[in-house]
Structure formats: structure tokens, C-alpha cells
VMD Tcl script that builds the backbone (N, CA, C; Angstrom):
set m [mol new atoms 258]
animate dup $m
set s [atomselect $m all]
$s set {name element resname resid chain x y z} {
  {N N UNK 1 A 0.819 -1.197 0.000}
  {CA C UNK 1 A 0.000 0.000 0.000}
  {C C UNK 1 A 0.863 1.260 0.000}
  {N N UNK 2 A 1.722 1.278 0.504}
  {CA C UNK 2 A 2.626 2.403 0.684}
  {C C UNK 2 A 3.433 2.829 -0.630}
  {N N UNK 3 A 4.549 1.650 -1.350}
  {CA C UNK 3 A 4.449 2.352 -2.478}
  {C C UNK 3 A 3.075 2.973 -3.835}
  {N N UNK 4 A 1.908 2.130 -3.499}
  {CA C UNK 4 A 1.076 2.686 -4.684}
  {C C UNK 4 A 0.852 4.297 -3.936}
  {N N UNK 5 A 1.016 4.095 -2.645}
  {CA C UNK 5 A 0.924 5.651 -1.805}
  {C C UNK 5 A 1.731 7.024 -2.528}
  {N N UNK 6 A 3.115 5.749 -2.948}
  {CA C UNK 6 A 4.260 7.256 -3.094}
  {C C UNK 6 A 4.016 7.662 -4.276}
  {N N UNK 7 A 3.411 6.596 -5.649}
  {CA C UNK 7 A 3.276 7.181 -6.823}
  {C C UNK 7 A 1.696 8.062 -6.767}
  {N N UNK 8 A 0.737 7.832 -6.214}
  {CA C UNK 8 A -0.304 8.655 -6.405}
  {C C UNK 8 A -0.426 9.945 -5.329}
  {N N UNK 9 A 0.320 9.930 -4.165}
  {CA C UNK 9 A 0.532 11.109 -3.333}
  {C C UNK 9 A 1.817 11.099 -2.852}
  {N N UNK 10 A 3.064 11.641 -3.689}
  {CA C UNK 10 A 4.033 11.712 -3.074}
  {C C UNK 10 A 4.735 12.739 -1.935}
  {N N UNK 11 A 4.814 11.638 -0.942}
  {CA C UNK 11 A 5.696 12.764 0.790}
  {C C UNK 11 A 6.816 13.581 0.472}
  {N N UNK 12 A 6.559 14.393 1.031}
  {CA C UNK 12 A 7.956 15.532 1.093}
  {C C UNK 12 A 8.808 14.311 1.723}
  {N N UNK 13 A 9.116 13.730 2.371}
  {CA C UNK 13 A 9.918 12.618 2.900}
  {C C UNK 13 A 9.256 11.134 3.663}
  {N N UNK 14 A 9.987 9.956 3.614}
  {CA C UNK 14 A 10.038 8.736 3.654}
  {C C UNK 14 A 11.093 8.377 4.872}
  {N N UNK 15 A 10.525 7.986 5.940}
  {CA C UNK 15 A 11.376 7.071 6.463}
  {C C UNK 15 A 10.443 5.776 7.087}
  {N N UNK 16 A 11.164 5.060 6.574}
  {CA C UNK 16 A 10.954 3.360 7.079}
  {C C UNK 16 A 12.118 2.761 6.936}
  {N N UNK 17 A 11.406 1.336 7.923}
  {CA C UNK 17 A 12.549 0.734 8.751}
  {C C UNK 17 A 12.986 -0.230 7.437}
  {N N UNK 18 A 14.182 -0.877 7.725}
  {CA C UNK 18 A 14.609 -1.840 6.806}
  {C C UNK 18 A 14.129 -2.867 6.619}
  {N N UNK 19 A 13.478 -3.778 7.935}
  {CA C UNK 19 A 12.966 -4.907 7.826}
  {C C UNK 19 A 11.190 -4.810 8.419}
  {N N UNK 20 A 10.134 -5.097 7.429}
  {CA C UNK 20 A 8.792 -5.263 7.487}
  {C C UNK 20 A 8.387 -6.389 7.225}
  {N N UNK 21 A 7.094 -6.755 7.560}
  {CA C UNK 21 A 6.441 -8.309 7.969}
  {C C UNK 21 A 6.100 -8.448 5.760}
  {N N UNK 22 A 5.870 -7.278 5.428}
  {CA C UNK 22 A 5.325 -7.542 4.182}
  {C C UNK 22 A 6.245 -6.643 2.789}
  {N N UNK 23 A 7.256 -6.435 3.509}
  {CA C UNK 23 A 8.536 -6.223 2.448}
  {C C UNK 23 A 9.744 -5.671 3.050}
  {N N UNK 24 A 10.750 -4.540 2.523}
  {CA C UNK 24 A 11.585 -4.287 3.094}
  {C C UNK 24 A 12.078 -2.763 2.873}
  {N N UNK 25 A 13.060 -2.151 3.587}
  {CA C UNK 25 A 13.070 -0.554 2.971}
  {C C UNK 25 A 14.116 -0.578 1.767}
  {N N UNK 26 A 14.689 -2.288 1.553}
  {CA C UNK 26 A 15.512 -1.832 -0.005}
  {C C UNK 26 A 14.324 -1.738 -1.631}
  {N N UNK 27 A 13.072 -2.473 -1.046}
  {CA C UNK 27 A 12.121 -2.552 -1.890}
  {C C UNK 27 A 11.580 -1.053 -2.057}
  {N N UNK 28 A 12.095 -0.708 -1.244}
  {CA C UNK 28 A 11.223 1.036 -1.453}
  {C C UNK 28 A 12.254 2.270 -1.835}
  {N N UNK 29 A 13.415 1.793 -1.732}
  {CA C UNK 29 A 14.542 2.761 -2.375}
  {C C UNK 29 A 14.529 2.167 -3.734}
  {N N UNK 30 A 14.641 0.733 -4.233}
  {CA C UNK 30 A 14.276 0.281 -5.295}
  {C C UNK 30 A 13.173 0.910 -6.255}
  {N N UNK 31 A 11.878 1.247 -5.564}
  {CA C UNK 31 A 10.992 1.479 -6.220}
  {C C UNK 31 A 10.938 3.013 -6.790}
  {N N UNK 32 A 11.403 3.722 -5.476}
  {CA C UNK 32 A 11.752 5.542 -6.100}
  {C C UNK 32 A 12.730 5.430 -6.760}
  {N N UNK 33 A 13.950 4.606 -7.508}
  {CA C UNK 33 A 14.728 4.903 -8.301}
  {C C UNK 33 A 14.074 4.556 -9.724}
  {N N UNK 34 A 13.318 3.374 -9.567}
  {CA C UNK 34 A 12.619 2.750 -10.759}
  {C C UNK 34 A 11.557 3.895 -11.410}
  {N N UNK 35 A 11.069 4.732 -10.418}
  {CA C UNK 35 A 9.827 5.802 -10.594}
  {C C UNK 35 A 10.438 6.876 -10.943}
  {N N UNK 36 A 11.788 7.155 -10.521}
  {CA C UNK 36 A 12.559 8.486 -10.497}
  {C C UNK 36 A 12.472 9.032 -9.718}
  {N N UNK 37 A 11.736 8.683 -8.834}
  {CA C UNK 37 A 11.400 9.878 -7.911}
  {C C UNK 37 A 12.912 10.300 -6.836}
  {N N UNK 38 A 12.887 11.454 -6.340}
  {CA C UNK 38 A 13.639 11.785 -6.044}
  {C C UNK 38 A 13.145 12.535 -4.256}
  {N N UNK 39 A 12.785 11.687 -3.581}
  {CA C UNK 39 A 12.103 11.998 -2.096}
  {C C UNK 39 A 13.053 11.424 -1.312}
  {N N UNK 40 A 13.600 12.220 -0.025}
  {CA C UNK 40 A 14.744 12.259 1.059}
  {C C UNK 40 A 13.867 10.833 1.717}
  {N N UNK 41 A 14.561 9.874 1.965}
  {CA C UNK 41 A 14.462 8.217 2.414}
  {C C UNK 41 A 15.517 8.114 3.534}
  {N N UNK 42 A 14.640 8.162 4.888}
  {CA C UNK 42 A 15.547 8.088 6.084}
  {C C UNK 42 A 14.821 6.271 6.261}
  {N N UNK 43 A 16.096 5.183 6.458}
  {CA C UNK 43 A 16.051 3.988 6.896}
  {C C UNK 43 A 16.218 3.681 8.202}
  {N N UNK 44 A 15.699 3.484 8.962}
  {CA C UNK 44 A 15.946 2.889 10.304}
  {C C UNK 44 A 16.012 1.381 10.311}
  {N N UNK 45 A 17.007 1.162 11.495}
  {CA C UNK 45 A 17.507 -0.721 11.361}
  {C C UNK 45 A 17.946 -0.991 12.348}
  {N N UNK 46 A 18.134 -2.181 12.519}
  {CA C UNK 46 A 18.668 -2.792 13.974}
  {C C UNK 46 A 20.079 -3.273 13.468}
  {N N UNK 47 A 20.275 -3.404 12.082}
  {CA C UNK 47 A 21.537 -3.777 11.498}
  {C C UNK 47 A 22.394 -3.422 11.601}
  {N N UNK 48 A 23.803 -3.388 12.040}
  {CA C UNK 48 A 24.650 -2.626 12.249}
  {C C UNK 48 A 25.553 -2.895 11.344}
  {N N UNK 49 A 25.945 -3.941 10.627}
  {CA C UNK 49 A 26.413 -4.233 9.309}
  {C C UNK 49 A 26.944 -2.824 8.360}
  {N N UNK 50 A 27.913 -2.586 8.211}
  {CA C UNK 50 A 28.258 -1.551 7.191}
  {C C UNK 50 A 28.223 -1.853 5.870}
  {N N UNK 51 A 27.935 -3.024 5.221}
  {CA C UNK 51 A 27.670 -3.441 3.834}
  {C C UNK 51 A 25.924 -2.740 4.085}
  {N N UNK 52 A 25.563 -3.071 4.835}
  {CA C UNK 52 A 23.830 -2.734 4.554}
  {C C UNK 52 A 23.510 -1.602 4.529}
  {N N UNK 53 A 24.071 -0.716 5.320}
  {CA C UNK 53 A 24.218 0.981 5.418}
  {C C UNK 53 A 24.723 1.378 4.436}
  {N N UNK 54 A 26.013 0.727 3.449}
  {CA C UNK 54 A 26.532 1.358 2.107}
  {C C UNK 54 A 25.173 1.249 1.435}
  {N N UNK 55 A 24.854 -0.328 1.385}
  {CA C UNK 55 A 23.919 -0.311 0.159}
  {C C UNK 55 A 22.534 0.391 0.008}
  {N N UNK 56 A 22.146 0.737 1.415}
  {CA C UNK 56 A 20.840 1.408 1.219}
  {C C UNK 56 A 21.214 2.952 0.883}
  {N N UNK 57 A 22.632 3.297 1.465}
  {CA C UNK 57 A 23.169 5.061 0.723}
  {C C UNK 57 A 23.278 4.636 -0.761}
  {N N UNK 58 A 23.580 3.698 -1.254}
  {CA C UNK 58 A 23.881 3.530 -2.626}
  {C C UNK 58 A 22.209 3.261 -3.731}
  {N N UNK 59 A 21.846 2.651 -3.139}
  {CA C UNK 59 A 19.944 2.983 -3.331}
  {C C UNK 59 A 19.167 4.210 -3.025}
  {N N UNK 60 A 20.922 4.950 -2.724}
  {CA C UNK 60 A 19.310 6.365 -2.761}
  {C C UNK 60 A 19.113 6.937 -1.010}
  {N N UNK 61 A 19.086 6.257 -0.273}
  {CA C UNK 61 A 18.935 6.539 1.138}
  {C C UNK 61 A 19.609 7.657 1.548}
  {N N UNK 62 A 18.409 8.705 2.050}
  {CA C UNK 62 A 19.312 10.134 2.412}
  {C C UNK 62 A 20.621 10.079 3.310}
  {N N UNK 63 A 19.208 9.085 4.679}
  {CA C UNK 63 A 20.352 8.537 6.077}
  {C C UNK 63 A 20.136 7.224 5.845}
  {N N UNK 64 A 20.996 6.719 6.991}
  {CA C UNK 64 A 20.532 5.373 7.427}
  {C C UNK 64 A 20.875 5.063 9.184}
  {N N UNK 65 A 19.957 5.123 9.792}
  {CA C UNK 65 A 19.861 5.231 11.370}
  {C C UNK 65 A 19.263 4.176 12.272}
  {N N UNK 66 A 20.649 3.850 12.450}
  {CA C UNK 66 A 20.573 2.444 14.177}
  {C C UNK 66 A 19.454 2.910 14.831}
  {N N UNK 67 A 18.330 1.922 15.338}
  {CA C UNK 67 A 17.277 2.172 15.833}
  {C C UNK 67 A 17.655 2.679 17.280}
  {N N UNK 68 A 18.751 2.171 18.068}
  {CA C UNK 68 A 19.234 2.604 19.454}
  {C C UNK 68 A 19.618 4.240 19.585}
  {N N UNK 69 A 19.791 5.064 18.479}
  {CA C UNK 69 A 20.309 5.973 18.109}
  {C C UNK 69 A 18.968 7.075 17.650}
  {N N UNK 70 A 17.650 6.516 17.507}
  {CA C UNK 70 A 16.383 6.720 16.838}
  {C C UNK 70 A 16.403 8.207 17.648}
  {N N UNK 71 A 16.348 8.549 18.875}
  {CA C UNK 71 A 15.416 9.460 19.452}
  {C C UNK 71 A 16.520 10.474 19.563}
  {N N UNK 72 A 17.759 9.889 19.114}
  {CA C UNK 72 A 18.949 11.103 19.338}
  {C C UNK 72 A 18.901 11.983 18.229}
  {N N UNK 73 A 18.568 11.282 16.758}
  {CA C UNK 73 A 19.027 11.953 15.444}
  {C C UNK 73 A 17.911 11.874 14.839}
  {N N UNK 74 A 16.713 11.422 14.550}
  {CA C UNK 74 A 16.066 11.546 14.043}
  {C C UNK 74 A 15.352 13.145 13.371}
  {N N UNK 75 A 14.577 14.187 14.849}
  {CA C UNK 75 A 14.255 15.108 13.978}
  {C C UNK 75 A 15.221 15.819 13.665}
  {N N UNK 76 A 16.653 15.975 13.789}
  {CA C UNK 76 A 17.964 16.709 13.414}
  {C C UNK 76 A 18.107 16.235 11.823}
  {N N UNK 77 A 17.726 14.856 11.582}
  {CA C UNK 77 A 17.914 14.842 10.206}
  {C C UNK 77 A 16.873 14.736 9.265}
  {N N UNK 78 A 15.169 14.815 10.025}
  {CA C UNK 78 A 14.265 14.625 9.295}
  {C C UNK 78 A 14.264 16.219 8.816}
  {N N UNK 79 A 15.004 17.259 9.524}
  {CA C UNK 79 A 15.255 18.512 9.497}
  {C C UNK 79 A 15.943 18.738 7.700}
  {N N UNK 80 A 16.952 17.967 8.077}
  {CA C UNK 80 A 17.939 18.255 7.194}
  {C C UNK 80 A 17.511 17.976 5.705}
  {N N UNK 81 A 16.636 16.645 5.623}
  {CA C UNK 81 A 16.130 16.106 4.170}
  {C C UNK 81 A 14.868 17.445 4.028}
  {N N UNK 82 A 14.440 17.764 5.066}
  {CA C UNK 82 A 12.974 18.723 4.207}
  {C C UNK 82 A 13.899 20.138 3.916}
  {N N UNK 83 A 15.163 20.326 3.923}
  {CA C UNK 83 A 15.683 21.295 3.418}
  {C C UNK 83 A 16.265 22.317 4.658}
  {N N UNK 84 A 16.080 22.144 5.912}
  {CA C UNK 84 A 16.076 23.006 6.941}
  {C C UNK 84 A 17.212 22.878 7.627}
  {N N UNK 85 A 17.629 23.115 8.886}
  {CA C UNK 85 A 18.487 23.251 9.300}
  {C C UNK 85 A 18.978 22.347 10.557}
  {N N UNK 86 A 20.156 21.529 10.693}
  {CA C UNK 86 A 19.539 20.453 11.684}
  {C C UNK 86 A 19.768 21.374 13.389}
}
mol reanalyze $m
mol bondsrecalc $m
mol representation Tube
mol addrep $m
């Protein structure tokens, strides 16, 4: 539901987590590159893996933010993708 969301009402910004019961957040950086779209994609994850953090910056991902880390950086960088100031 969410991507038919982004092509018929697209958000000033996107953040979802990496891993969902009914897909994932590389399926959704996948899908705004396939669309073109060009909307700031903050990922949140429990992954700490630095291959997974390259690849979702390399898909497009504005950030990519350790869920333990969630309440520290979040509106500082949801700041930063809508254009503002963190």
C-alpha cells in the first residue's frame, strides 16, 4: 500500500525501517529509483552491518539510522532532508 501511496501522493519525505512483515526498505529505495522519484528516504535498522548501510546510501537513502540511536538523530535529520536546518 505504501508504495502505490508514493506514486499517487508523493511525501515531502520517507522514512521506514529496513525490515517489514510484508517487504523491506531496499524494496522502497528500489521502487523511487525505478519511478525516479527523487524523495529524502531516512532507513531505520537494527543492522549494524556496514555493507547494509553502504547499500541502502547507494539505493538512494538520504540517512541510514541504528534504531538505538532513533530518538537522538532523528528530527535533526528529518530537518535536514525537508531542506532546513539540523
Amino acid at each position: 500500500d505504501g508504495l502505490s501511496a508514493i506514486d499517487t501522493q508523493p511525501p515531502d519525505c520517507i522514512v521506514t525501517d529496513l525490515l517489514m512483515p510484508d517487504g523491506d526498505g531496499f524494496q522502497v529505495l528500489k521502487h523511487l529509483n525505478e519511478a525516479g522519484k527523487k524523495i529524502p528516504t531516512v532507513v531505520l535498522t537494527a543492522d549494524f552491518q556496514q555493507e547494509t548501510i553502504d547499500l541502502c546510501k547507494q539505493l538512494g537513502a538520504f540517512e541510514v539510522i541504528q534504531k538505538e540511536r532513533v530518538k537522538f538523530t532523528l528530527g535533526d535529520i528529518l530537518a535536514r532532508a525537508l531542506g532546513g536546518k539540523p
